[in-house]
C-alpha positions as YAML, in Angstrom:
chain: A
units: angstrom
residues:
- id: 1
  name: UNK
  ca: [-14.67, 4.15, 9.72]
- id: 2
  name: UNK
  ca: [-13.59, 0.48, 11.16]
- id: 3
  name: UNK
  ca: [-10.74, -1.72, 9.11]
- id: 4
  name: UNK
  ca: [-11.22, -5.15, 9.82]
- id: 5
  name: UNK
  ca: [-8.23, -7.44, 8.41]
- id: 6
  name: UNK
  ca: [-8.33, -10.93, 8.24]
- id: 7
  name: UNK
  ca: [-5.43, -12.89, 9.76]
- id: 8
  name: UNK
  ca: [-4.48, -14.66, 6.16]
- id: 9
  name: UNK
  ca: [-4.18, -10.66, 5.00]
- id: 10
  name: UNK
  ca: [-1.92, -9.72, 8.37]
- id: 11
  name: UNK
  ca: [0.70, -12.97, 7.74]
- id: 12
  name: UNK
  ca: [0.29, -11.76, 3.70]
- id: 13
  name: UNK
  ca: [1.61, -8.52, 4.57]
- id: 14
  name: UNK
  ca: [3.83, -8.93, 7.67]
- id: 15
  name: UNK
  ca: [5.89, -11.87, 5.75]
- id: 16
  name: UNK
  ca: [6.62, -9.80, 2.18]
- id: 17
  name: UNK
  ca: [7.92, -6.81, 4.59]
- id: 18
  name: UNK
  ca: [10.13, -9.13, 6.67]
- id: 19
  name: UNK
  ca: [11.59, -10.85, 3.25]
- id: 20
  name: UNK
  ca: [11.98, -7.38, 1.89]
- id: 21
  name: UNK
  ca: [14.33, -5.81, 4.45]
- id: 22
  name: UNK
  ca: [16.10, -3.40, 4.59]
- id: 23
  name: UNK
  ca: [14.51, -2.42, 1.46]
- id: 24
  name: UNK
  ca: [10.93, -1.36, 1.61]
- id: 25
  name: UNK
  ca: [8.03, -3.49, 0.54]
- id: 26
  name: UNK
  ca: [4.43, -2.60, -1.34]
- id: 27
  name: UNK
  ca: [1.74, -4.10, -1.93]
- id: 28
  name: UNK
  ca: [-2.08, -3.58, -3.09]
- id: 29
  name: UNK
  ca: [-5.20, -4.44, 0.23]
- id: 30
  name: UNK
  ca: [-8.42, -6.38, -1.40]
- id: 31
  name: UNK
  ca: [-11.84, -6.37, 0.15]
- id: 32
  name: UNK
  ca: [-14.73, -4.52, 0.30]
- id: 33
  name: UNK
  ca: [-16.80, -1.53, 2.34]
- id: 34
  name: UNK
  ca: [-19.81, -2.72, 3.88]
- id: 35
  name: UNK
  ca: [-21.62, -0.84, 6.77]
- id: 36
  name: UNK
  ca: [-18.55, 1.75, 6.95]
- id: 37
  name: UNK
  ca: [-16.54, -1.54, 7.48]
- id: 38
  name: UNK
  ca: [-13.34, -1.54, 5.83]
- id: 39
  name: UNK
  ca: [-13.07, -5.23, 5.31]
- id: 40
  name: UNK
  ca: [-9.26, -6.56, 4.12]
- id: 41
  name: UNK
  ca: [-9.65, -9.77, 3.22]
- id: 42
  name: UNK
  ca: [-6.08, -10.16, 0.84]
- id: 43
  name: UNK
  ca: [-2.98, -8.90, -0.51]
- id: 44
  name: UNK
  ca: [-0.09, -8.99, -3.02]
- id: 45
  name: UNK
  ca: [3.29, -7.69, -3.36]
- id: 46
  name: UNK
  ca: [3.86, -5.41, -6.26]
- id: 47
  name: UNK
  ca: [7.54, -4.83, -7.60]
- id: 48
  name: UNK
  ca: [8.46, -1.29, -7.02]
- id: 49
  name: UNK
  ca: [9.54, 0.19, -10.34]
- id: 50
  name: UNK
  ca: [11.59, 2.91, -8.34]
- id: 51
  name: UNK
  ca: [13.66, 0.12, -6.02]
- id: 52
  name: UNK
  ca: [17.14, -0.73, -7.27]
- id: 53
  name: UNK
  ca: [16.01, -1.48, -11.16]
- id: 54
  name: UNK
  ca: [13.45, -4.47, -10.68]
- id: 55
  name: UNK
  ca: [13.16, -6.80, -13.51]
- id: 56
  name: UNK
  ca: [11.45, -9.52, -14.59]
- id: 57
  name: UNK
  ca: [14.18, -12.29, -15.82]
- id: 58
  name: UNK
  ca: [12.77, -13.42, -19.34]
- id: 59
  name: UNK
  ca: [14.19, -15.85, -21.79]
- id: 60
  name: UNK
  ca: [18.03, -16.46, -21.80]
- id: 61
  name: UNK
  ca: [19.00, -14.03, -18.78]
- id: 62
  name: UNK
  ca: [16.99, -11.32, -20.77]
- id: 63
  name: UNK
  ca: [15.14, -8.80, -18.14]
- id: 64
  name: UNK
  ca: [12.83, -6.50, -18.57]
- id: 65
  name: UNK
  ca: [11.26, -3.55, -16.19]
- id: 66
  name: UNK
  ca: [8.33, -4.20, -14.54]
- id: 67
  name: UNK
  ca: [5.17, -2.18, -15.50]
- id: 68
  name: UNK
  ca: [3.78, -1.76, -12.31]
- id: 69
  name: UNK
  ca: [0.42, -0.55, -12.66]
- id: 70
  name: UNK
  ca: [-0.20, -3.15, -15.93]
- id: 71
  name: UNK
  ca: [1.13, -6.11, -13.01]
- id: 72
  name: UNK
  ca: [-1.29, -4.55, -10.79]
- id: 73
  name: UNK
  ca: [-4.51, -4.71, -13.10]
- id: 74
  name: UNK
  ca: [-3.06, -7.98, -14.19]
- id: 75
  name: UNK
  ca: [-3.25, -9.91, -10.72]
- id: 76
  name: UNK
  ca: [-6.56, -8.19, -10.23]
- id: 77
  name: UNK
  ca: [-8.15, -9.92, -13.04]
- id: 78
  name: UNK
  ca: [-5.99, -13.46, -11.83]
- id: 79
  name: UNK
  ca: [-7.61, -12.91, -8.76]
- id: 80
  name: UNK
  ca: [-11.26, -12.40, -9.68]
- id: 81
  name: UNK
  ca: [-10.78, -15.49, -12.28]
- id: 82
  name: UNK
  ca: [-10.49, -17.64, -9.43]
- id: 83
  name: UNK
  ca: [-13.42, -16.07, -7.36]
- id: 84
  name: UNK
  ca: [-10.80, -14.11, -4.82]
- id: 85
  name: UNK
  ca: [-12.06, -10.59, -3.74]
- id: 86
  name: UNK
  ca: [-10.77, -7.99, -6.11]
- id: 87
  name: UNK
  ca: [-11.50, -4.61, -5.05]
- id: 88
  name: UNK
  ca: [-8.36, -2.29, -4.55]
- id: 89
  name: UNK
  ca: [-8.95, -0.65, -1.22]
- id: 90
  name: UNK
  ca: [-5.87, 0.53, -0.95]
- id: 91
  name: UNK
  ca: [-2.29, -0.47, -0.44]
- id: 92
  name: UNK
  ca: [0.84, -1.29, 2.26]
- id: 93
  name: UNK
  ca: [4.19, -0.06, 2.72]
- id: 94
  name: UNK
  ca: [6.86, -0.88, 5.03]
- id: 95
  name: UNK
  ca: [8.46, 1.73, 7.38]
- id: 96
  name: UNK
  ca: [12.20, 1.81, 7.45]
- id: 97
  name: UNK
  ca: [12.47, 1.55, 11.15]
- id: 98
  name: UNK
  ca: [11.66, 4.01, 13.75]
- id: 99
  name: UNK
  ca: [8.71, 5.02, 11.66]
- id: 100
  name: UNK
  ca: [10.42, 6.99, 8.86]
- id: 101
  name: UNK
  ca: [8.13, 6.46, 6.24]
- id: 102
  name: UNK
  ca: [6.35, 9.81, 5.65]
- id: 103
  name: UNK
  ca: [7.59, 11.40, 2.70]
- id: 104
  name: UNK
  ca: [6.93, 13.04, -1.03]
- id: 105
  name: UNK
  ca: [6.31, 9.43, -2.82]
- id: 106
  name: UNK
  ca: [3.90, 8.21, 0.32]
- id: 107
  name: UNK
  ca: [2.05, 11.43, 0.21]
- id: 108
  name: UNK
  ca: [1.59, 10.75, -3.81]
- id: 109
  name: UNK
  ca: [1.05, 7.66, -3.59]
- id: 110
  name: UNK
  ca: [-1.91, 8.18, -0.93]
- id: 111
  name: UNK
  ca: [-3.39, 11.32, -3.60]
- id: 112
  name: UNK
  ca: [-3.54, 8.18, -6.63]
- id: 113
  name: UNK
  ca: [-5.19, 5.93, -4.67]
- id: 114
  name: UNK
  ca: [-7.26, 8.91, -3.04]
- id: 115
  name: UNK
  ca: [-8.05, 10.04, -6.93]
- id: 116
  name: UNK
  ca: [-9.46, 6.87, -7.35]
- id: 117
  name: UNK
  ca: [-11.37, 5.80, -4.22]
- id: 118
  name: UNK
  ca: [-11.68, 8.44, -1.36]
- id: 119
  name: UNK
  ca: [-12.37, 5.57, 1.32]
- id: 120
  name: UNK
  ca: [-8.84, 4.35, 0.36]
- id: 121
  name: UNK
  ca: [-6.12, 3.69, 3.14]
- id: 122
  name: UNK
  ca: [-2.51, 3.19, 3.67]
- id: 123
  name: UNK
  ca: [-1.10, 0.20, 6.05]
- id: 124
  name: UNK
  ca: [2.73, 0.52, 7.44]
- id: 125
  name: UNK
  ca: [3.92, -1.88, 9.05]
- id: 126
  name: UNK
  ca: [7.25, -1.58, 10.62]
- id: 127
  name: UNK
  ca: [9.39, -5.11, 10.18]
- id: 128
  name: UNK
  ca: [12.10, -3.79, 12.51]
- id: 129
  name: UNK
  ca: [10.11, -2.96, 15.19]
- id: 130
  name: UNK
  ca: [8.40, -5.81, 15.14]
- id: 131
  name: UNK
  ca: [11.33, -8.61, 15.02]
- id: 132
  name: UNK
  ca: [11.55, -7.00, 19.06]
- id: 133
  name: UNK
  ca: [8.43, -8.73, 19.03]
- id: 134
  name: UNK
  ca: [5.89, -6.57, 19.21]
- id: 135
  name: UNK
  ca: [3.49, -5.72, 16.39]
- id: 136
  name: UNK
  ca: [3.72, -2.54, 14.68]
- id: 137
  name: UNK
  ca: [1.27, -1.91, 12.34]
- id: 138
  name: UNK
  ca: [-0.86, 1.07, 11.57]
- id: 139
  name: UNK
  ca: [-3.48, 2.75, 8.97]
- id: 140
  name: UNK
  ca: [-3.89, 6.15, 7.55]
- id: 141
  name: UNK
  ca: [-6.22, 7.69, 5.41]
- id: 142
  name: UNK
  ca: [-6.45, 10.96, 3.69]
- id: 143
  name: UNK
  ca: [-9.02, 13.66, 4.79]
- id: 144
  name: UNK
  ca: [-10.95, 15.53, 2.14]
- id: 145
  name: UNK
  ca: [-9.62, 18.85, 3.60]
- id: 146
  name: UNK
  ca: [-5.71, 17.87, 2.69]
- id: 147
  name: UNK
  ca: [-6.69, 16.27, -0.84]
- id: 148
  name: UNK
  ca: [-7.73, 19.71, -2.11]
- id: 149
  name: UNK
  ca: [-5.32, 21.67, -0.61]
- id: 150
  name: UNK
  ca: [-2.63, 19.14, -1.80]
- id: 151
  name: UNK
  ca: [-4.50, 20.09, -5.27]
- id: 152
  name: UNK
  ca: [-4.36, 23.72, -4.82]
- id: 153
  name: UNK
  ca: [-0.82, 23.43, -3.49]
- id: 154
  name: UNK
  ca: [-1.69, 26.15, -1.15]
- id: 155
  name: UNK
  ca: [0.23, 25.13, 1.75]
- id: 156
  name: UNK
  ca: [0.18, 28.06, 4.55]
- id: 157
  name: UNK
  ca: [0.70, 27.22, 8.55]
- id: 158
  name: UNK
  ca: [-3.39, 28.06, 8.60]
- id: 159
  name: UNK
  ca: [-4.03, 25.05, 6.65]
- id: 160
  name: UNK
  ca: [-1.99, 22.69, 8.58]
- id: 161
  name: UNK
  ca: [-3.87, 23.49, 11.68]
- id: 162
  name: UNK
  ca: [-7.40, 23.13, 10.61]
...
């Protein structure tokens, strides 16, 4: 399978990671599958419910947390009001320098969006790596094969190496 991104969706993307240093930035990939083309064609930031207590400032100072998969469903809808492509493909993450972004909420996080649409994918892009000027940005998707042995939790050496 090919992912095509459009440049609008790489400067989307690339500026809400920068912004976001050092803390890390998500964010949901729009666009549609045609001809086993992944085609990106936008983005948007969500606020990270686990990051530092994110709020929403309301009325007189008031805040409230952010309900992060309403938002998300929310700016979906926005989005296909004003005719802007609105299938989730997947999402994007920012790397906390020298790659380290693998771990227990990334792998969960890939299983949701896997639960919902198996052609789904992961972009990190790594904002440190990148201010050296070169452009570090890469996709992953889950295989079949891990999904259900992530489900069965039957994690032996054997089923690493197939």
């Amino acid at each position: 399978t090919v992912l095509a991104m459009s440049g609008l969706t790489l400067l989307q993307i690339t500026k809400h990671c920068q912004e976001s240093m050092p803390d890390i930035a998500t964010g949901v990939t729009l666009g549609m599958e045609k001809n086993g083309v992944l085609e990106v064609t936008h983005s948007f930031p969500t606020p990270d419910a686990a990051q530092k207590g994110p709020s929403i400032e309301g009325d007189l100072g008031s805040s409230k947390k952010v309900d992060v998969p309403a938002y998300t469903m929310d700016m979906l809808k926005q989005l296909r009001d004003v005719n802007v492509d609105n299938n989730n493909m997947g999402w994007y993450r920012s790397s906390q320098g020298l790659g380290g972004f693998l771990d227990r909420k990334f792998v969960e996080d890939m299983m949701t969006y896997y639960k919902e649409n198996s052609s789904s994918f992961v972009i990190v892009f790594d904002p440190w790596f990148s201010r050296k000027g070169s452009l570090l940005l890469k996709a992953f998707r889950l295989r079949p094969e891990f999904y259900q042995t992530y489900q069965s939790q039957q994690f032996t050496q054997a089923t690493f190496n197939s």
